[in-house]
C-alpha positions in Angstrom: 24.0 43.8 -20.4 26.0 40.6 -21.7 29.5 40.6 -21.4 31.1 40.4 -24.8 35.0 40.2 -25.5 35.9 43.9 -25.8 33.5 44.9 -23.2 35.6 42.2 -20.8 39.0 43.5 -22.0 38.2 47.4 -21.3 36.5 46.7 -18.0 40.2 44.7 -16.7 42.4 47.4 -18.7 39.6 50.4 -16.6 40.6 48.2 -12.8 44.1 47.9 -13.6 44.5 51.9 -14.5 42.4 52.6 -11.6 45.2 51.2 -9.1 48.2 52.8 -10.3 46.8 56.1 -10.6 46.0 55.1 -6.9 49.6 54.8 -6.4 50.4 58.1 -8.2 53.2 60.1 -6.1 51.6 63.5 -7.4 48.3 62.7 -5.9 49.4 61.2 -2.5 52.8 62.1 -1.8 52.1 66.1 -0.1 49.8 64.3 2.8 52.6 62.7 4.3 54.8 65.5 4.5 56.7 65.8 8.0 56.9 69.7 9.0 59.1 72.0 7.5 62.9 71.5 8.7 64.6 74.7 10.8 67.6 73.5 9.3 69.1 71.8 5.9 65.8 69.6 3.7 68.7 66.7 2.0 66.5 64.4 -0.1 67.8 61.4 -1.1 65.8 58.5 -2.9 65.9 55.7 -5.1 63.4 53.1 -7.2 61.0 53.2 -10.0 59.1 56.1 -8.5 61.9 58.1 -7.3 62.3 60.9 -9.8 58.8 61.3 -10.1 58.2 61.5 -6.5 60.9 64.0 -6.2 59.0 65.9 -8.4 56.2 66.1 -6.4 58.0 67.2 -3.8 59.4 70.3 -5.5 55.8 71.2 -6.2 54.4 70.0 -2.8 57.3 72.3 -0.9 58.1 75.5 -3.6 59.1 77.6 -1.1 61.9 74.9 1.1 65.9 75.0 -0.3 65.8 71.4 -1.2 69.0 69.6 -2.2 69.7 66.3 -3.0 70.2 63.2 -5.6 67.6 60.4 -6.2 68.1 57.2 -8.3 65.9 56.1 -11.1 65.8 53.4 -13.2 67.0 54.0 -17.1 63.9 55.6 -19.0 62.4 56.2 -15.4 63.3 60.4 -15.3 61.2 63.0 -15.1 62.0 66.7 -15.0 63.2 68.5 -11.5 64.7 71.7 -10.8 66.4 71.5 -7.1 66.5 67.2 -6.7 69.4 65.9 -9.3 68.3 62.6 -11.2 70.3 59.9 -11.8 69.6 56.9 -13.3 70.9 52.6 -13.4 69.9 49.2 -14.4 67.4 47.4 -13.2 67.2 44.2 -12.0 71.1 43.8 -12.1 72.8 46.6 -10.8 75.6 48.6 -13.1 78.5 50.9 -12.4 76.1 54.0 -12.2 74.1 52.4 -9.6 77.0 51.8 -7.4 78.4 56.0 -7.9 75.0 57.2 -7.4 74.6 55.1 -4.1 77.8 56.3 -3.1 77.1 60.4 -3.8 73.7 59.6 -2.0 75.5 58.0 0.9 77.7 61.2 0.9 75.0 63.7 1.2 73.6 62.2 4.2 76.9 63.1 5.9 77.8 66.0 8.3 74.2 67.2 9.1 72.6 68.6 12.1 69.7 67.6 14.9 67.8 70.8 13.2 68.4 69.0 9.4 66.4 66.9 7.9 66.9 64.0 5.4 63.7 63.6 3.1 64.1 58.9 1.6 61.9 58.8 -1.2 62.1 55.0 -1.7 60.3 52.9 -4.1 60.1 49.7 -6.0 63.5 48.5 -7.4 65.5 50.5 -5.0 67.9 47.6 -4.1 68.9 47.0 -7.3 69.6 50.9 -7.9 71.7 51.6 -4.6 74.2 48.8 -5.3 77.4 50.3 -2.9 79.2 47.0 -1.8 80.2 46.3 1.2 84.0 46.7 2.0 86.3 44.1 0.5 83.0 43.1 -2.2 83.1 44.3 -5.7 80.1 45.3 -8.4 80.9 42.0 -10.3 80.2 40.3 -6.7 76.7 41.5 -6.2 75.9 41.8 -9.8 76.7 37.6 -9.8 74.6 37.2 -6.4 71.6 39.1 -7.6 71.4 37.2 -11.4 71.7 34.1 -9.2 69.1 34.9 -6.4 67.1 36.0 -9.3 67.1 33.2 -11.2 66.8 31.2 -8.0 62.4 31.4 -7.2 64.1 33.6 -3.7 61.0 35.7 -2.2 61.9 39.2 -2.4 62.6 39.2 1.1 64.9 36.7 0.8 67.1 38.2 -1.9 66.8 41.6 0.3 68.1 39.6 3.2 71.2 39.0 1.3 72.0 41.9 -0.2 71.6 44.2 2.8 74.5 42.2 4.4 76.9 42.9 1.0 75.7 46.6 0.8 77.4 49.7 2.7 74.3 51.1 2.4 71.2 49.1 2.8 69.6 47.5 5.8 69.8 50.9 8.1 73.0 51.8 7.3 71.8 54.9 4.8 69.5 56.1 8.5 73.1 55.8 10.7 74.8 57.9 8.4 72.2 60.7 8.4 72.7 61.1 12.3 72.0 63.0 13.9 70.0 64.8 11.5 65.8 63.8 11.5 65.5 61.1 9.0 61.5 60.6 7.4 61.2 58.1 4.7 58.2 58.1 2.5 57.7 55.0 0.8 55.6 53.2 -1.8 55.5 49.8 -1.1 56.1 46.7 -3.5 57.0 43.9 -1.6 54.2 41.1 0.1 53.2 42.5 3.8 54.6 45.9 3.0 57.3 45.7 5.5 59.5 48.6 6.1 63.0 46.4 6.2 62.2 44.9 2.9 61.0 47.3 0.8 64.4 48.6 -1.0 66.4 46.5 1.6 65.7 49.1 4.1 68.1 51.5 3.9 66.6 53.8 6.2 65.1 51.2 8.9 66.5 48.6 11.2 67.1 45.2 10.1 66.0 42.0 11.9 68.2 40.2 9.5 71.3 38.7 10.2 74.8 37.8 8.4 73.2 33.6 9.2 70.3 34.5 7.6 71.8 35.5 4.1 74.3 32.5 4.5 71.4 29.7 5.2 69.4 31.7 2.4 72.4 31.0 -0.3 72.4 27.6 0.5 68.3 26.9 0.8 68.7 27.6 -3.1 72.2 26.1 -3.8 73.7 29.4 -4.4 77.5 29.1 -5.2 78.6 33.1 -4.4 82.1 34.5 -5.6 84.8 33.6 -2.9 84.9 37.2 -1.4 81.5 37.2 -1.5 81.6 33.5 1.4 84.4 35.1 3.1 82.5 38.2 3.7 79.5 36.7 4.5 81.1 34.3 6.9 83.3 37.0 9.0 79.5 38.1 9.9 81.5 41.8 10.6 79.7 45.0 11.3 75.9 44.0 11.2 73.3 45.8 9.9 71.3 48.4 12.6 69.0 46.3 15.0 65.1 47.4 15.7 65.6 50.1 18.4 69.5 51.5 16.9 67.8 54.2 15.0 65.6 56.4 17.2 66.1 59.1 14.6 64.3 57.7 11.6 60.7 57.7 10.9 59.0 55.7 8.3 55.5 56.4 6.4 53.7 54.7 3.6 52.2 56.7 0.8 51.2 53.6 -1.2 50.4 50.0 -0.6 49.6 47.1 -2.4 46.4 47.1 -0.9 45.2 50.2 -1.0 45.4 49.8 -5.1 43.6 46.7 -4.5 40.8 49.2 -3.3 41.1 51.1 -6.1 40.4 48.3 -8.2 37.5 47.3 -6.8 35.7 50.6 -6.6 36.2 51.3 -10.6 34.9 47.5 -10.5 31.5 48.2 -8.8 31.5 51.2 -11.0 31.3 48.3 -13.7 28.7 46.7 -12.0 31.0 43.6 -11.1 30.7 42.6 -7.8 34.7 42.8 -6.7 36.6 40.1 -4.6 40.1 41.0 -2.7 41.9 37.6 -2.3 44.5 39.1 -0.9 47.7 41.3 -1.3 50.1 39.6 -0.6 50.2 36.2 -2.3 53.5 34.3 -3.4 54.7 31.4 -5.0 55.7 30.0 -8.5 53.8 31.7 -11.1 52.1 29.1 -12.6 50.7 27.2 -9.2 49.3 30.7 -8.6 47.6 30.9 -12.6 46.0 27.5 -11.6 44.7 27.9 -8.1 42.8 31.0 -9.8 41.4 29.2 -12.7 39.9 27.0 -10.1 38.4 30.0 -7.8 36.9 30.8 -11.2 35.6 27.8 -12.4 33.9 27.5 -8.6 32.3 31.2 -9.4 31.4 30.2 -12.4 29.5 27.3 -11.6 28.6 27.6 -8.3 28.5 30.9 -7.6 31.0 30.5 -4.5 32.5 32.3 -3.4 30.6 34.9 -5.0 28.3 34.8 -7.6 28.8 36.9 -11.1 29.5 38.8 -12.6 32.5 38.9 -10.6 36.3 40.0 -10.3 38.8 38.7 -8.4 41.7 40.6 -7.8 45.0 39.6 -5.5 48.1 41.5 -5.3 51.7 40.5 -4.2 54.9 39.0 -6.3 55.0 35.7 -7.5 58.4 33.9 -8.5 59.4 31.9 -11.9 62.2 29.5 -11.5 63.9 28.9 -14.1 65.4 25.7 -14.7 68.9 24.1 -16.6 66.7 23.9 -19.8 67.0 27.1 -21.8 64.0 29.7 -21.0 62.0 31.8 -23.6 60.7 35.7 -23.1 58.5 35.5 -20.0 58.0 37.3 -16.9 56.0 36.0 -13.7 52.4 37.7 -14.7 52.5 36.3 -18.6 53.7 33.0 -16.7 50.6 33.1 -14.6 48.2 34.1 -17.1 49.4 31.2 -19.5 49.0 28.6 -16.6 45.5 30.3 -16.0 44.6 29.8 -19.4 45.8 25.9 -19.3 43.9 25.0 -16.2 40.7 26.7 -17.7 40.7 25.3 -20.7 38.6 27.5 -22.7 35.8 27.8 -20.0 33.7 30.4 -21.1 32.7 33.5 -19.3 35.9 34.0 -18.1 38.4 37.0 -18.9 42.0 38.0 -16.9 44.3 40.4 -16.6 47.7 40.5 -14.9 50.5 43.2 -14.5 53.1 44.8 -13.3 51.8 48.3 -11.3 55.5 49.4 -12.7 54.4 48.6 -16.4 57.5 46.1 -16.6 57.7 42.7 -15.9 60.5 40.9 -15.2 62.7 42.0 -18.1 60.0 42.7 -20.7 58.3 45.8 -22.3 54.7 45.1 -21.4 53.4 45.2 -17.9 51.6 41.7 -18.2 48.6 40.5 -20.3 45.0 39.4 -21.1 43.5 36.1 -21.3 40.1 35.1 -23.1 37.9 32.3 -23.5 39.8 32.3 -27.2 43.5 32.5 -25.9 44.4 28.5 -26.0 42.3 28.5 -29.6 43.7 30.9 -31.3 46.7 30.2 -29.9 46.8 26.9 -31.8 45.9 28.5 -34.9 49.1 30.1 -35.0 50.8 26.6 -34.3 51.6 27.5 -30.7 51.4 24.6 -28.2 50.6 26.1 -24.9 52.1 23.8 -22.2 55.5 23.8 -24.3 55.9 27.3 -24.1 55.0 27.3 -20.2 57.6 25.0 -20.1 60.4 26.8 -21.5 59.1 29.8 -20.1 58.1 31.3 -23.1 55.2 33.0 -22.3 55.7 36.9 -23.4 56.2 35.4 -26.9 52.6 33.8 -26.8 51.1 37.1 -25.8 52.7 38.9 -28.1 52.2 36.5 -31.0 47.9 36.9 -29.9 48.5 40.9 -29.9 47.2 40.0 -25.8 50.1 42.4 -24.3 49.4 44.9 -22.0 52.2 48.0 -23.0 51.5 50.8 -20.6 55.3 52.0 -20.7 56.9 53.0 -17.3 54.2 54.0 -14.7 56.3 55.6 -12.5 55.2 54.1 -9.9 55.3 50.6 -8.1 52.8 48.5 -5.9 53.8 45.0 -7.2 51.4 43.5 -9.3 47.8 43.4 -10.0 45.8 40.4 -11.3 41.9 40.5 -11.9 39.7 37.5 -13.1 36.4 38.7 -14.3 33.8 35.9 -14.4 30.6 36.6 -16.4 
């Protein structure tokens, strides 16, 4: 069967579906259920997935008192009957962020050895738990975090910094909770799926260091509000060490790579033949769009490193840094599929897909986009010039222009983000 254009576009719409409802709370969450406290269940929580993973814990436990407050991003809640919602901004934190961190904080406090503290953390948590440290204010971390993210900062460097300005982040959620049993279950979002990044760690130790966050700041010339230096340099009260917190337990419910896995079973289910490059791959956006326009050009022709019909798919977070020039609408998997479509110049047999598991990337309303053989054509039939709007990072308002968006609204869910190159 030949691979036409809407064939293509619902067989990379099918794999993407396929790994978020792999990272659906309600289907995974109740295996990794600790036993049933004697004592007080506190859940606490925060990210993308928060309120609807506290909702799968109310029907995973019906019968356990839970109490408790989880943070959500706005437009993120789903219903719950014991677990109070709240909800924040996301990527830059807000006033609401910083009060629910705060009443989360608080109901970690005066528990029990026989209690136990249920972390439902998620995607996006850092930005939602937002508590500064002594002496910092909101408008502090709020001007750190639109620097770092405007920066090209891995996500583990911009969670290095912020656990050292938060009075909650980086273990210090975990030390607070003592001694009461502390189990996180977390889906992961970050590249290497490790514990201390993912939401800045809130319930984990941090090998992170106050000279860490300062040598970060300055790798990216990062000018911080004064009380923000002064803080950082005082280097007072670190963050828990591996070892400090023999009281917390951590488990994954949901990895980049295991939707990965889920991608490429609905792919052989297509009758593609599925390749994992990997899933945890970083890096500007657009070197990453071009190093897989040349994997599948090589596919293409050669039949190496597989032969087609193919799909590649790679997971992780890639970064766009934005310049002085002013930028466009974009986000880092419309950035990459733009540069894809450059560096492929129309080749033919040749599809891709790339999104956001969360169904929001960056700052945008769709969760990423497609690219055809057709993009850069009819592209310039509608008077758009393709390496101009890669360069002022204008790349959502491309897509949208070539109806290309993908729009799946929040998921609810968050394992970074997918991208899938089907070669014909």
């Amino acid at each position: 069967m030949s691979w036409t254009d809407q064939r293509a576009r619902a067989a990379l719409r099918h794999v993407f579906e396929a790994a978020i409802a792999a990272a659906d709370p309600r289907r995974v969450l109740a295996t990794y259920l600790p036993e049933r406290p004697r004592g007080r269940c506190v859940v606490v929580g925060a990210g993308k997935s928060a309120a609807l993973m506290a909702a799968a814990l109310e029907r995973a436990w019906p019968e356990v008192t839970l109490t408790g407050v989880v943070v959500t991003r706005y437009g993120h809640a789903v219903p719950t009957r014991r677990i109070e919602v709240l909800e924040s901004r996301h990527p830059v934190p807000d006033a609401n962020g910083a009060a629910a961190a705060a009443r989360i904080l608080a109901a970690v406090g005066g528990l029990g050895p026989d209690d136990l503290v249920l972390a439902l953390m998620s995607g996006g948590a850092s930005a939602l738990l937002p508590l500064p440290a002594p002496g910092l204010t909101l408008a502090d971390k709020q001007a750190v975090n639109r620097a770092l993210l405007a920066s090209g900062a891995t996500i583990a460097e911009m969670n290095c910094v912020r656990k050292h300005l938060s009075a909650i982040k980086g273990g210090r959620l975990a030390a607070a909770a003592a001694p009461a049993r502390v189990v996180t279950l977390a889906i992961s979002d970050v590249p290497g799926d490790d514990p201390a990044v993912i939401g800045s760690g809130p319930t984990v130790p941090d090998p992170t260091s106050f000279a860490e966050a300062r040598a970060i700041l300055a790798r990216y010339g990062i000018t911080p509000p004064d009380a923000v230096a002064a803080h950082l340099a005082r280097a007072e009260a670190e963050t828990p060490k591996p070892g400090a917190l023999p009281h917390a337990d951590f488990r994954l419910i949901a990895t980049p790579m295991l939707a990965l896995e889920a991608a490429a079973a609905a792919a052989r289910a297509l009758d593609l033949t599925p390749l994992i490059l990997g899933d945890a791959l970083e890096g500007e956006s657009r070197e990453m769009g071009t190093l897989l326009a040349g994997i599948a050009r090589s596919v293409r022709a050669h039949g190496r490193p597989l032969a087609p019909p193919a799909l590649l798919l790679s997971g992780g977070e890639t970064t766009v840094s934005i310049g002085a020039g002013p930028a466009g609408r974009g986000g880092r998997n419309t950035e990459t599929l733009l540069a894809l479509a450059v560096a492929l110049a129309g080749a033919p047999g040749i599809w891709a897909a790339a999104g956001d598991t969360d169904g929001i990337d960056g700052t945008e309303d769709a969760a990423g986009a497609v690219v055809t053989p057709e993009t850069l054509a009819r592209a310039a039939a509608l008077g758009l010039v393709p390496r101009q709007v890669l360069a002022g990072h204008d790349s959502y308002s491309l897509f949208a222009a070539l109806g290309d968006l993908i729009v799946t609204g929040p998921t609810l869910t968050n394992v970074n983000d997918l991208r899938a190159v089907l070669i014909a």
